[in-house]
TIRO-2110 file (N, C-alpha, C; in Angstrom, 1 decimal):
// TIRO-2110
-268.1, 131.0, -115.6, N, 1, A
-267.1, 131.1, -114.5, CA, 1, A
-265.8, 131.5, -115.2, C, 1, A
-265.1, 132.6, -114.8, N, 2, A
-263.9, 132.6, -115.2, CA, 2, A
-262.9, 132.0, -114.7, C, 2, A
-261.5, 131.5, -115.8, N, 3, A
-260.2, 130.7, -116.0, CA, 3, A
-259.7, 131.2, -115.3, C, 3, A
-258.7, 130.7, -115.2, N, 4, A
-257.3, 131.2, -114.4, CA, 4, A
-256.4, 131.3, -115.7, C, 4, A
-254.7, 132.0, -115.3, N, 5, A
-254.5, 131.8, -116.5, CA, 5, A
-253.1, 131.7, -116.1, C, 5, A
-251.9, 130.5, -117.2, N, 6, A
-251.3, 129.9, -116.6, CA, 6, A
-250.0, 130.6, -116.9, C, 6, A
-249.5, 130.9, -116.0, N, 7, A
-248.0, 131.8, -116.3, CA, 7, A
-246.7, 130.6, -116.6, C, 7, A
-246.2, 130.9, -117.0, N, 8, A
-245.1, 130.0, -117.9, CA, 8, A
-244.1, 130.7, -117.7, C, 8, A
-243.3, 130.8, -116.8, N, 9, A
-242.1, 131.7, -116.5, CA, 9, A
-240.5, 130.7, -116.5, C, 9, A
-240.5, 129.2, -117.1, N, 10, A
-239.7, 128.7, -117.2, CA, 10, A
-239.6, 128.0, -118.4, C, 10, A
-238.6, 128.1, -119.3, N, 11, A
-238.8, 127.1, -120.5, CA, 11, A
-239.0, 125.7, -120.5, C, 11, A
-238.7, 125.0, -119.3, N, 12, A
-239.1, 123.7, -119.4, CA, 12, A
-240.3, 123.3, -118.9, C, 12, A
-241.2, 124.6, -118.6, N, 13, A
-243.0, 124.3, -118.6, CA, 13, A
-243.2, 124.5, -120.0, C, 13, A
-242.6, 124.7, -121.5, N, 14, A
-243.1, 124.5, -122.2, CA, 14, A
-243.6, 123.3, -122.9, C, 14, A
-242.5, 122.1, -122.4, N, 15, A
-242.7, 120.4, -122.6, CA, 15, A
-243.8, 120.3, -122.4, C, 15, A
-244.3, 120.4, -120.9, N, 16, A
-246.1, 119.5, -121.5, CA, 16, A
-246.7, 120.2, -122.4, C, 16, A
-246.6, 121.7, -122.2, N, 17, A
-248.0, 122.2, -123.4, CA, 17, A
-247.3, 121.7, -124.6, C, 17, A
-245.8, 121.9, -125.1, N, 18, A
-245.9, 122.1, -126.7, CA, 18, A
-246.1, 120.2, -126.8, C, 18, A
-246.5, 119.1, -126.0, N, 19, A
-246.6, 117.9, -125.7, CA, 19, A
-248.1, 117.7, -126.4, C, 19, A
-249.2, 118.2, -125.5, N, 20, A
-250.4, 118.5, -125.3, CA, 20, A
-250.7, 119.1, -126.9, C, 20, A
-250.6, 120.4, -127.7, N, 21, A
-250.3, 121.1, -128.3, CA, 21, A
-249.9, 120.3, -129.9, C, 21, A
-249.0, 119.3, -130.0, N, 22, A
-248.6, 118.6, -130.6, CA, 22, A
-249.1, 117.5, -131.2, C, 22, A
-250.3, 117.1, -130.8, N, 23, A
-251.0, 116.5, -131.8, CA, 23, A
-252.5, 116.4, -131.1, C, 23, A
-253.3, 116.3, -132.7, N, 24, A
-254.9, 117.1, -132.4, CA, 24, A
-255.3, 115.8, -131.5, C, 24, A
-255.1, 114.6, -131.4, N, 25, A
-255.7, 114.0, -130.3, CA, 25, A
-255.8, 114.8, -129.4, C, 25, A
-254.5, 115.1, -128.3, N, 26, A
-255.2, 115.6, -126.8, CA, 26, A
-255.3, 117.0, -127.1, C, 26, A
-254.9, 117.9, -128.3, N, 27, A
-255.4, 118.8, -128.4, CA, 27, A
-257.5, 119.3, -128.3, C, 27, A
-257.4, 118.1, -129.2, N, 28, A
-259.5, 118.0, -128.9, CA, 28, A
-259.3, 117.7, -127.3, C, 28, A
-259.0, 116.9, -126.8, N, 29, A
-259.6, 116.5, -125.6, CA, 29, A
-259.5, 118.2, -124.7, C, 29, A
-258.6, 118.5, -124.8, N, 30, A
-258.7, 119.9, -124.0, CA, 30, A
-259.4, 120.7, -124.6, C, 30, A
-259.7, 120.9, -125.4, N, 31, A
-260.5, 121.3, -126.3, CA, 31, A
-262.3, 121.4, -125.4, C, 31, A
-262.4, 119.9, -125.4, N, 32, A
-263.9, 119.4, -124.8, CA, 32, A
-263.8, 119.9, -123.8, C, 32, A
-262.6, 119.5, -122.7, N, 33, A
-262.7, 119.7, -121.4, CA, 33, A
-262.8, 121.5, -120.9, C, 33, A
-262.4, 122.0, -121.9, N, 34, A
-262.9, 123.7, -121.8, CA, 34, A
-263.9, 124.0, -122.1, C, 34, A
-264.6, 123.5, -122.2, N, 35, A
-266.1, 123.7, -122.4, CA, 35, A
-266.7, 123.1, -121.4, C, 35, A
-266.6, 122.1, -120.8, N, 36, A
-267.8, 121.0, -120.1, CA, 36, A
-266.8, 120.3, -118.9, C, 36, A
-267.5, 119.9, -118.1, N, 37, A
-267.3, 118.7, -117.5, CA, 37, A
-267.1, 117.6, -118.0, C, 37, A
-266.5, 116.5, -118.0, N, 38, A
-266.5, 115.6, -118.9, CA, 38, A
-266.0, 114.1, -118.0, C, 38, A
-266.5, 112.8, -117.7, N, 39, A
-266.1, 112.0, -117.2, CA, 39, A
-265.0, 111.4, -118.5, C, 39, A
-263.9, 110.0, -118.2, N, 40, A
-263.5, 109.6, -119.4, CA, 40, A
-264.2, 109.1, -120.5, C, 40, A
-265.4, 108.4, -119.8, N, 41, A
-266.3, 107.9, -120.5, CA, 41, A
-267.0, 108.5, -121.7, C, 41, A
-267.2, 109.7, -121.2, N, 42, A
-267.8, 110.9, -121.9, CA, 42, A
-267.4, 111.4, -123.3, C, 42, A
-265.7, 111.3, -122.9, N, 43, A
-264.8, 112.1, -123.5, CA, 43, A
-265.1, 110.8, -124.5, C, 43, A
-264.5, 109.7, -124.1, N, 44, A
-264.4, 108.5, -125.3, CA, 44, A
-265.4, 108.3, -126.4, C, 44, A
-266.5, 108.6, -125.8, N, 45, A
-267.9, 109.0, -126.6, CA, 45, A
-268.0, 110.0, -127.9, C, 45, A
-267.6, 111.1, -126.4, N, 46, A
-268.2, 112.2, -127.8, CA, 46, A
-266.9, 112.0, -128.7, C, 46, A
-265.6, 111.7, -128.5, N, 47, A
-264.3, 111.8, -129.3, CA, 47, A
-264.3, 110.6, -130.3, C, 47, A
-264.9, 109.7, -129.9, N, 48, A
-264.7, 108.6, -130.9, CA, 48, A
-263.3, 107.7, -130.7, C, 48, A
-262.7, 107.6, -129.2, N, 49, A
-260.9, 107.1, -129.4, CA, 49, A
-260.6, 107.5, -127.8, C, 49, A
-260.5, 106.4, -127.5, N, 50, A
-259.6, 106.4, -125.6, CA, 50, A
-258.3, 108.2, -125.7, C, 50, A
-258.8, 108.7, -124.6, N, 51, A
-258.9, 109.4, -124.1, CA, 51, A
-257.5, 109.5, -123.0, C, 51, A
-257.5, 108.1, -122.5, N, 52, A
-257.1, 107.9, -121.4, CA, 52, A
-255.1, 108.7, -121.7, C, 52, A
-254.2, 108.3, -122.2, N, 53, A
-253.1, 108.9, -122.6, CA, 53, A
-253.3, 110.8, -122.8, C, 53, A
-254.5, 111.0, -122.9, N, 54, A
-254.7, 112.8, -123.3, CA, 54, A
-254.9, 113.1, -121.8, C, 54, A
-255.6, 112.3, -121.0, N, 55, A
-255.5, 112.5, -120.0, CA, 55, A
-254.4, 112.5, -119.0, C, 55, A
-253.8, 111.7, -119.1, N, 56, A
-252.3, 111.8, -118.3, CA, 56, A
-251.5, 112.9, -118.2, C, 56, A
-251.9, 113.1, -119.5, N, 57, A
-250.7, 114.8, -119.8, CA, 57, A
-251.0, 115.3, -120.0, C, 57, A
-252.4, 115.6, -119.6, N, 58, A
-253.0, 116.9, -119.7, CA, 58, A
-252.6, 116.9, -117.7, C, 58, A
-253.0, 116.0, -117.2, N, 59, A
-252.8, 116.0, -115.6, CA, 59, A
-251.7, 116.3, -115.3, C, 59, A
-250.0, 115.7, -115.8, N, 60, A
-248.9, 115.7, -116.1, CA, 60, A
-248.7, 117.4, -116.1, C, 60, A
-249.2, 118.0, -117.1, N, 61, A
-248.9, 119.1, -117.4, CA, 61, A
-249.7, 120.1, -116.4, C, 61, A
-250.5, 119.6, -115.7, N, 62, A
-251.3, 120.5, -114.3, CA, 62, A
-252.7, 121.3, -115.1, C, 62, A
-253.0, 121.0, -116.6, N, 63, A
-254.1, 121.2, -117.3, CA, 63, A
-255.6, 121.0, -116.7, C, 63, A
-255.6, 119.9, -115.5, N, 64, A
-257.2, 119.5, -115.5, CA, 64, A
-257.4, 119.5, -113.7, C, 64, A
-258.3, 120.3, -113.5, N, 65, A
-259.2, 119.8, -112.3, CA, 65, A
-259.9, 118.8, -112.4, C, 65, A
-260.4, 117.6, -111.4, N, 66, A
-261.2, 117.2, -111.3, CA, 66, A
-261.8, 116.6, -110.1, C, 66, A
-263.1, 115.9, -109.9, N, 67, A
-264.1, 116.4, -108.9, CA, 67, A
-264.7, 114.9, -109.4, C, 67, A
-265.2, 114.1, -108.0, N, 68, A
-266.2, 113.3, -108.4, CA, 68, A
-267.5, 113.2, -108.6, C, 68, A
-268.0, 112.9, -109.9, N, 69, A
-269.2, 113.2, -110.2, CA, 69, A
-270.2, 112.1, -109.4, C, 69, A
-271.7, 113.1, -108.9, N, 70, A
-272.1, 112.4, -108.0, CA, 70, A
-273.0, 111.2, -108.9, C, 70, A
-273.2, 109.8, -108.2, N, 71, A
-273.7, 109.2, -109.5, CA, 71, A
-275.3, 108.7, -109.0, C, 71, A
-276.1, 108.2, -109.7, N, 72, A
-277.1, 107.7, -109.6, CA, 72, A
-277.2, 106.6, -108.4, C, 72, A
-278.7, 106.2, -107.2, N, 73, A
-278.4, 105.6, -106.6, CA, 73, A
-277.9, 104.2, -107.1, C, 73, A
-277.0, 103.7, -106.3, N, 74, A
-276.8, 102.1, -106.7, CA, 74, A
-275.2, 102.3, -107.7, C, 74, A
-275.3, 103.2, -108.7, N, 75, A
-273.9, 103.3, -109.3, CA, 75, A
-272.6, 103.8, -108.4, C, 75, A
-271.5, 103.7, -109.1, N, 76, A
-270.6, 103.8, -108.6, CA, 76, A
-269.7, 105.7, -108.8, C, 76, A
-269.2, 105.9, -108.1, N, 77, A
-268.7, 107.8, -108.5, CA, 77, A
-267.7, 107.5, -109.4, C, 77, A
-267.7, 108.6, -110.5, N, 78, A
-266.9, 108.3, -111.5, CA, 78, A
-266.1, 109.7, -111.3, C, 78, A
-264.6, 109.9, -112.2, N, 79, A
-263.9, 111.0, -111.8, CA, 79, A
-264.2, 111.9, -113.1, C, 79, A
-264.7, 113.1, -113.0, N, 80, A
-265.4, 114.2, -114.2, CA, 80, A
-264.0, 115.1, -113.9, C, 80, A
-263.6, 115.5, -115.2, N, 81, A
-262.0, 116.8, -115.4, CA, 81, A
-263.0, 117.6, -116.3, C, 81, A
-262.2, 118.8, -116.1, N, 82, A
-262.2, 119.9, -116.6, CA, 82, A
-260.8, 120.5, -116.5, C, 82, A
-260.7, 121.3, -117.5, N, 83, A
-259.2, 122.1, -117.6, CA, 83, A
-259.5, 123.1, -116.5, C, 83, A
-258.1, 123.6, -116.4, N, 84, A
-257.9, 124.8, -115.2, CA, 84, A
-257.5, 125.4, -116.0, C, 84, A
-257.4, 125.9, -117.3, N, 85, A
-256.8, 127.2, -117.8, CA, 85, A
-257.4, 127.3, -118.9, C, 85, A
-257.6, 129.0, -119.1, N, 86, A
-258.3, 129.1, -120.4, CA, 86, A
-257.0, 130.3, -121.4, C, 86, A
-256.3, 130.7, -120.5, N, 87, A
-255.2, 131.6, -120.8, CA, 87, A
-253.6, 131.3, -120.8, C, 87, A
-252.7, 131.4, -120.9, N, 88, A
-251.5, 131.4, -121.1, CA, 88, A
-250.5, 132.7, -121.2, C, 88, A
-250.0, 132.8, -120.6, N, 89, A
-249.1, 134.1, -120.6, CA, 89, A
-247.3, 133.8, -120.1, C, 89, A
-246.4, 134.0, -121.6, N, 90, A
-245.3, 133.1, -121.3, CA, 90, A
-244.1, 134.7, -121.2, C, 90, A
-243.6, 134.5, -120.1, N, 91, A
-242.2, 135.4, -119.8, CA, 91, A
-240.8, 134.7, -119.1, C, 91, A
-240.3, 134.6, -120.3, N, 92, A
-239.1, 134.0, -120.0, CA, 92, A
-237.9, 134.3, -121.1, C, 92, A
-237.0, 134.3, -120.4, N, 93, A
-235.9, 134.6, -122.0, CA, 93, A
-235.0, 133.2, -121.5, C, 93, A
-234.5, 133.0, -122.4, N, 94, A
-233.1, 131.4, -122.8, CA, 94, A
-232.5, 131.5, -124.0, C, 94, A
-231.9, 130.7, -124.0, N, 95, A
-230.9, 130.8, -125.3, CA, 95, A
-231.8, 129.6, -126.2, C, 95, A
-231.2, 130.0, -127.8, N, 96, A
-231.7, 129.2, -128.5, CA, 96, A
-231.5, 127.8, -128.2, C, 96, A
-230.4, 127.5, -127.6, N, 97, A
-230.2, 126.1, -127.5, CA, 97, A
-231.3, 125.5, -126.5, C, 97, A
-231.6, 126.0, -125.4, N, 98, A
-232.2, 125.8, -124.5, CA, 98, A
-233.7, 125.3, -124.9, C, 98, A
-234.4, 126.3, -125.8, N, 99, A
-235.2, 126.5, -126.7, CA, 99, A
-235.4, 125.0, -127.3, C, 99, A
-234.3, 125.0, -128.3, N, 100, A
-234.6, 124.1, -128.9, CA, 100, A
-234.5, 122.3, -128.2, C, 100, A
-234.1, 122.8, -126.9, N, 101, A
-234.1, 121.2, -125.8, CA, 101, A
-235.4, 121.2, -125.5, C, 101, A
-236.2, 122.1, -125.6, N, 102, A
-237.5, 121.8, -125.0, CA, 102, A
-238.5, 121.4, -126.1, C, 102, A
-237.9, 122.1, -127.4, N, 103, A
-238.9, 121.9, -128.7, CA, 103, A
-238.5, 120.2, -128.5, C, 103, A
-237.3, 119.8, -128.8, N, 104, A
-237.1, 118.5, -129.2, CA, 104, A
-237.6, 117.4, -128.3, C, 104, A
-237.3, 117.6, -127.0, N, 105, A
-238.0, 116.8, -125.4, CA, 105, A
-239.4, 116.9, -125.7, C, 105, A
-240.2, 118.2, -125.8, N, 106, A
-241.4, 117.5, -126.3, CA, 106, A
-241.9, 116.4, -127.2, C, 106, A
-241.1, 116.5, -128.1, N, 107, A
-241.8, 115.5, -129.1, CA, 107, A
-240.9, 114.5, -129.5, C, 107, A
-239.9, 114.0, -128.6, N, 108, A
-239.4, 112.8, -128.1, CA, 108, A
-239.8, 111.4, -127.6, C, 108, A
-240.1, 110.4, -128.7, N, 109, A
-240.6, 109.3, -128.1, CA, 109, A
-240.5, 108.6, -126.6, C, 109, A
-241.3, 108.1, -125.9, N, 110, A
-240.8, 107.3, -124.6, CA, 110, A
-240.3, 106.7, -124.4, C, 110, A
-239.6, 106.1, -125.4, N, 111, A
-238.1, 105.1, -125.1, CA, 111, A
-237.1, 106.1, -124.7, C, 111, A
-237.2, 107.2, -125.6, N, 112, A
-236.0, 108.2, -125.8, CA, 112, A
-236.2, 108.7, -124.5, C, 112, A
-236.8, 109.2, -124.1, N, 113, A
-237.1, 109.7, -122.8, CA, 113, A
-236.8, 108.6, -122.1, C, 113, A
-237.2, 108.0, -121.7, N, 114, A
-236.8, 106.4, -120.8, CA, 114, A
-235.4, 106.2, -120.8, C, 114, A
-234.3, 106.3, -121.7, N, 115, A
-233.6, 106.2, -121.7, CA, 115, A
-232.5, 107.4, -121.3, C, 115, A
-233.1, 108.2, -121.1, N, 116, A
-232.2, 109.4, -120.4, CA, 116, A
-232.8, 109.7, -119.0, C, 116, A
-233.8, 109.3, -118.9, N, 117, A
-234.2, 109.3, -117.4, CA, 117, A
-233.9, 108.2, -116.8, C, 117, A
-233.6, 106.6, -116.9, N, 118, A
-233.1, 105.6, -116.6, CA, 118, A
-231.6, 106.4, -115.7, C, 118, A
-231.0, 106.8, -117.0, N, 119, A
-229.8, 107.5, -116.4, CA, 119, A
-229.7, 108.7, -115.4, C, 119, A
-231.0, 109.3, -115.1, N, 120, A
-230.9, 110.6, -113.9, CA, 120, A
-230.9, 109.5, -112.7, C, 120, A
-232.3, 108.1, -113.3, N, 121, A
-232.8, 107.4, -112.3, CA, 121, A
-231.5, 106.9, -111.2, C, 121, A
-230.6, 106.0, -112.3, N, 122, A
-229.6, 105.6, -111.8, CA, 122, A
-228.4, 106.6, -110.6, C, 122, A
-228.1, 107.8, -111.0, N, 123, A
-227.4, 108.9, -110.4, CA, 123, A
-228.7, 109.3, -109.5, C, 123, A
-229.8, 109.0, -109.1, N, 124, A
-230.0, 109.6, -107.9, CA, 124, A
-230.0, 108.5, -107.2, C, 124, A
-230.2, 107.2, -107.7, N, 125, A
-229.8, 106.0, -107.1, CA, 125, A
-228.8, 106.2, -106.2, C, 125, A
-227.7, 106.5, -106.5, N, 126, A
-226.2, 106.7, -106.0, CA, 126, A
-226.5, 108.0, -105.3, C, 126, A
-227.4, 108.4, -104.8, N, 127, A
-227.2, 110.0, -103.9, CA, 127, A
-227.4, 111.5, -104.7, C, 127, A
-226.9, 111.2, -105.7, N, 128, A
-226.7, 112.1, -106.3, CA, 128, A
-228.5, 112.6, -107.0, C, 128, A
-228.9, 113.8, -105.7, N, 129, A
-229.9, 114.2, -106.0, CA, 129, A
-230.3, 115.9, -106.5, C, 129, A
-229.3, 116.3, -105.9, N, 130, A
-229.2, 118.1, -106.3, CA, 130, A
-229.0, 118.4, -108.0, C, 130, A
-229.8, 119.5, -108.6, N, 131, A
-229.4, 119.8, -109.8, CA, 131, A
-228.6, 120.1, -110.3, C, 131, A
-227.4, 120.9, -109.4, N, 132, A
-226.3, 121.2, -109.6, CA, 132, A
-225.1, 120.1, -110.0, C, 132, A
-225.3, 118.9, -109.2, N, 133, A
-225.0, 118.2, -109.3, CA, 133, A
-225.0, 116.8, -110.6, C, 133, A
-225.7, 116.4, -110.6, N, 134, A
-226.6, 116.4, -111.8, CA, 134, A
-226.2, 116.9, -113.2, C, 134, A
-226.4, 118.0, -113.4, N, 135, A
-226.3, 118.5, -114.8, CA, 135, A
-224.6, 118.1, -114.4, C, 135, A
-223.7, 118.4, -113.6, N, 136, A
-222.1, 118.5, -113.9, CA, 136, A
-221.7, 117.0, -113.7, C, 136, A
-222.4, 115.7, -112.8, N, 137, A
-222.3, 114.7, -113.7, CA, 137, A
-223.0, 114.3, -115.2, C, 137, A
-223.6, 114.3, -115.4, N, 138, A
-224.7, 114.5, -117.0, CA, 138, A
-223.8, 114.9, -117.8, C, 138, A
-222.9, 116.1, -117.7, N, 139, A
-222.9, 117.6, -118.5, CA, 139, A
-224.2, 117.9, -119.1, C, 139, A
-225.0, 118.2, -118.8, N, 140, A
-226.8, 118.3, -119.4, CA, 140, A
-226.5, 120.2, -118.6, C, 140, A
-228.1, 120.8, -119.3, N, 141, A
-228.2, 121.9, -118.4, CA, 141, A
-229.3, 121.6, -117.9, C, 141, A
-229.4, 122.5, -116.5, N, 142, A
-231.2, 122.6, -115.5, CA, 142, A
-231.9, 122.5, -116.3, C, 142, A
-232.0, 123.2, -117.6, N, 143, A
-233.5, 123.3, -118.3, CA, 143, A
-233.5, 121.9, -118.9, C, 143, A
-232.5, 121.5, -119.6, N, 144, A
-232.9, 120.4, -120.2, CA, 144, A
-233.0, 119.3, -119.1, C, 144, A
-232.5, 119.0, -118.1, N, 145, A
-233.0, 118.2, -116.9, CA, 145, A
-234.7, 118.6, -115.7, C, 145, A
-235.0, 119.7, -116.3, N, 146, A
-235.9, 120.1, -115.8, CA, 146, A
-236.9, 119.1, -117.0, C, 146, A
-236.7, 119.7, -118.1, N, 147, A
-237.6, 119.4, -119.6, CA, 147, A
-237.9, 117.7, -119.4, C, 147, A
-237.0, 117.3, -119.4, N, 148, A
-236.5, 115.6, -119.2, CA, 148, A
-238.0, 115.2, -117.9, C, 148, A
-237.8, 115.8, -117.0, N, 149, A
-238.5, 115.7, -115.8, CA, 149, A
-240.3, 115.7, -115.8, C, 149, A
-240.4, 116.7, -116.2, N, 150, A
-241.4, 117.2, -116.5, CA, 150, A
-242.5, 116.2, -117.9, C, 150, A
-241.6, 115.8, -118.8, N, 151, A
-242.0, 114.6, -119.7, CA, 151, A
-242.6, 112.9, -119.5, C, 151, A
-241.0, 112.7, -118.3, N, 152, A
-240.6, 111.3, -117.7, CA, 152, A
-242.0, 111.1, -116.8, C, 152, A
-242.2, 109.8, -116.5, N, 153, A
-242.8, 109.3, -115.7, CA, 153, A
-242.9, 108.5, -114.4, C, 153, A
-241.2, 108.7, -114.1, N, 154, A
-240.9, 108.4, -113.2, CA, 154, A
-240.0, 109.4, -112.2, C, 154, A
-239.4, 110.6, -112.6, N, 155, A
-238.9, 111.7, -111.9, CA, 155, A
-239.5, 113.2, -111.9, C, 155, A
-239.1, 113.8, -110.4, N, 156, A
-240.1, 115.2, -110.7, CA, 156, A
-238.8, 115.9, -110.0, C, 156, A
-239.4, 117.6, -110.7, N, 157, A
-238.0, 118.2, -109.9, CA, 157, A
-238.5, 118.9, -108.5, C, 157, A
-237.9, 119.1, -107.9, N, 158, A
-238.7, 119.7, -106.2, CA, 158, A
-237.4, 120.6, -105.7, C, 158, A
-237.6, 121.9, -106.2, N, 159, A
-236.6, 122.9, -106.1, CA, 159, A
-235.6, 122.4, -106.4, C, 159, A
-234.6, 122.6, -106.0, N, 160, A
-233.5, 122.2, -106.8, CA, 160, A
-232.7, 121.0, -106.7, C, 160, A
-234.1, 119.8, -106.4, N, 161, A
-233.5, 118.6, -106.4, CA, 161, A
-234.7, 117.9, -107.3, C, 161, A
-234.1, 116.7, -107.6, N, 162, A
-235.0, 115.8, -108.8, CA, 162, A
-235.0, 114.4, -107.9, C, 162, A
-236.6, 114.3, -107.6, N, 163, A
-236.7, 113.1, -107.0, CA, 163, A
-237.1, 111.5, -107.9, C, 163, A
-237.6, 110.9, -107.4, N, 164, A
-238.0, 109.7, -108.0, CA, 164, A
-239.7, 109.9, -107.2, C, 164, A
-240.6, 109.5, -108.5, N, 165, A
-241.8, 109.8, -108.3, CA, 165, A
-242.3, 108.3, -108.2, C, 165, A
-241.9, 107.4, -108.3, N, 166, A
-242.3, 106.1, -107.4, CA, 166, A
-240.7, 105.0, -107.9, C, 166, A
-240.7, 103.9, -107.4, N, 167, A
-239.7, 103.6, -106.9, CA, 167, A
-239.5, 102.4, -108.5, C, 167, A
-238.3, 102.5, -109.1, N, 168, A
-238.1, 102.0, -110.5, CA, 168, A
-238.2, 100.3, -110.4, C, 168, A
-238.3, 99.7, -111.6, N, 169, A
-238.2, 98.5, -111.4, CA, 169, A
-237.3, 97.8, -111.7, C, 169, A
-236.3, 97.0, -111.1, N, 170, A
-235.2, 97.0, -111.3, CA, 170, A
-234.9, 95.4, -111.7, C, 170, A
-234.9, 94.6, -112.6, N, 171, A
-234.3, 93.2, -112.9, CA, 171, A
-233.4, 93.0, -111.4, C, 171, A
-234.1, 91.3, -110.6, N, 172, A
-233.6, 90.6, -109.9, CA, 172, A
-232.4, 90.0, -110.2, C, 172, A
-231.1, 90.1, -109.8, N, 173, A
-230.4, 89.2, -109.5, CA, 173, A
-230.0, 88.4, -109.0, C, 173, A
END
């Protein structure tokens, strides 16, 4: 069956792959998953090491279809991925700087990340949801708040606003 193949027309779709890309753990796991169907269980198997984090961001990054595998009577359906891309085709121009916000946002721990998206978190708290807006409280640029986004696990961008992808947990007073 042939791939699809994934067009990359903005620099901060480079975060999840150069994420993905970045170290041979979930690199194998996509790896497997382009070849086969694979439940997690499967993956954990043939890989030798939880799976489960390669999986996230590979889904994160829009990397995997998946489909419930039908199971034996009496068992329960388990969820079977496969990648959706076997191709890549990147057109975009940016400035080095820009460039280099996405090289470094990729391979930025999740505190670090956590800690700059805490702060989008908070400013959309307060209304402040437009991009425009945003980068000129920040001083940040789109790309790098796009990059941020696309990493974080708690904000997504939706044209040209950045929402909250479930609702933060905030210390009771």
């Amino acid at each position: 069956m042939p791939k699809r193949t994934r067009i990359v027309n903005d620099p901060a779709d480079l975060v999840p792959l150069l994420q993905v890309f970045g170290t041979e753990k979930h690199k194998k796991v996509l790896d497997e998953l382009s070849v086969k169907w694979s439940t997690e269980n499967d993956l954990n198997e043939a890989l030798g090491y939880d799976s489960k984090e390669s999986l996230e961001i590979l889904k994160r990054a829009g990397l995997l279809e998946n489909n419930w595998k039908m199971p034996n009577p009496g068992e329960t359906p388990d969820k079977e991925y496969h990648s959706s891309y076997s191709r890549v085709i990147t057109n975009f121009q940016c400035s080095f700087q820009d460039l280099g916000d996405m090289i470094m946002i990729a391979f930025m721990n999740e505190n670090e990340i956590k800690k700059i998206a805490d702060v989008i978190v908070d400013e959309i708290s307060n209304g402040k949801r437009s991009m425009s807006n945003l980068c000129r409280t920040l001083d940040l640029s789109p790309t790098f708040l796009r990059g941020i986004a696309h990493k974080s696990q708690c904000i997504v961008v939706k044209g040209q606003r950045i929402e909250l992808l479930k609702e933060p947990k905030r210390p009771q007073s």
